[in-house]
Steps between C-alpha positions, in 0.01 A plus 500: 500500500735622252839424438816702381830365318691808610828417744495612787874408543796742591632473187179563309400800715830689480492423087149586484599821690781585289341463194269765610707756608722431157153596309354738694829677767315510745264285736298557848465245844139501374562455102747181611236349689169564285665416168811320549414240786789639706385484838862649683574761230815686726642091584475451102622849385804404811595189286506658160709781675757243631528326147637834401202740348471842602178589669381800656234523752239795550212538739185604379145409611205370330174342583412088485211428397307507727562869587761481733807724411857368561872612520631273228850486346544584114737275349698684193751269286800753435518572185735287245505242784460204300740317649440137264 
């Protein structure tokens, strides 16, 4: 059994998300929960939205890993929208 330090808090999840789509713009439903831990992606992208950042929401699909394809929203930071 292994274990993992990462939080699995609210406040580490949103941060964790953030920081992501500060690096990188943009991030998928599937990209939150593979890499980021971030089980509820739309409830987390709902709180950073509410503590003021501007986030837009596309639908795209993709497949899981196991084959399966999905309807999935893309997550895209506006631009400039630091807001720190």
């Amino acid at each position: 059994m292994s274990t993992h330090t990462i939080s699995n808090s609210y406040t580490a999840q949103c941060a964790r998300l953030l920081r992501y789509l500060k690096e990188n713009g943009t991030v998928t439903t599937l990209q939150a929960r593979h890499l980021l831990a971030v089980m509820h992606p739309a409830g987390r992208i709902k709180d950073l939205r509410n503590a003021g950042y501007t986030i837009l929401t596309y639908w795209v699909f993709d497949t899981d890993s196991t084959g399966v394809r999905h309807r999935q929203g893309l997550y895209v930071l506006k631009a400039g929208d630091n807001n720190d």
